[in-house]
N, C-alpha and C positions, 0 to 999 in steps of 0.2 A: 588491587584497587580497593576503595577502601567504602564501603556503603554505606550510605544514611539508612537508618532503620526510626520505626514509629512501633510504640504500642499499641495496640489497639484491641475490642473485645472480638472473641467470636461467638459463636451462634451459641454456643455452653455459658459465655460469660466470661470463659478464662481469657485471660492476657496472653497474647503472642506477641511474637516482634513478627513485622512484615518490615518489605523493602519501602524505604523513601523514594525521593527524585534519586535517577539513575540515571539521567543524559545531561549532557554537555553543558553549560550555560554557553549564551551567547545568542548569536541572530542565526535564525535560517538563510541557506543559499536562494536565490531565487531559483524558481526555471521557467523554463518555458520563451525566456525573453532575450532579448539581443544574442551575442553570439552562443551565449548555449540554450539551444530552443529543445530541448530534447528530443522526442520522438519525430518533433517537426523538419527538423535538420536533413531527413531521410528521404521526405520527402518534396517533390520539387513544387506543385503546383496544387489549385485545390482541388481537380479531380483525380487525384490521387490519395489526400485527405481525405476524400470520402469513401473513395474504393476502401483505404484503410479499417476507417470506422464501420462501414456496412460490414465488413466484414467480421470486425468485433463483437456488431451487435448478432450476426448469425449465427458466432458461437456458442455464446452464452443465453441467444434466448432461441433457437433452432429445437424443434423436437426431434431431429436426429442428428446422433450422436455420433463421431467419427474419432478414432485412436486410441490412447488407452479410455476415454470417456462411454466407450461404446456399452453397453447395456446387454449381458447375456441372459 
């Protein structure tokens, strides 16, 4: 594949090449909506959607830690 590159200074002053745009043109796919709902698809109803999410937020904001996250 073949890259757009840009000149640009660094922190010395010199000229480097960096990478230009490197994704696709075009439109983004939706999600989330009619038939491909993503994660939502899994499950059927909203207390289930929330069991879901409560549970996301325990992980990430929980001060303990469980698997390989666990704290020696």
């Amino acid at each position: 594949m073949d890259y757009k590159t840009i000149e640009k200074e660094d922190y010395s002053g010199t000229r480097v090449k960096v990478l230009g745009e490197t994704y696709a043109p075009g439109v983004p796919e939706s999600r989330g909506v009619g038939e491909d709902r993503g994660w939502r698809k899994h499950l059927t109803d909203r207390n289930e959607m929330l069991r879901y999410l409560k549970n996301g937020e325990r992980y990430w904001y929980s001060s303990d830690w469980h698997g390989s996250e666990k704290k020696r």
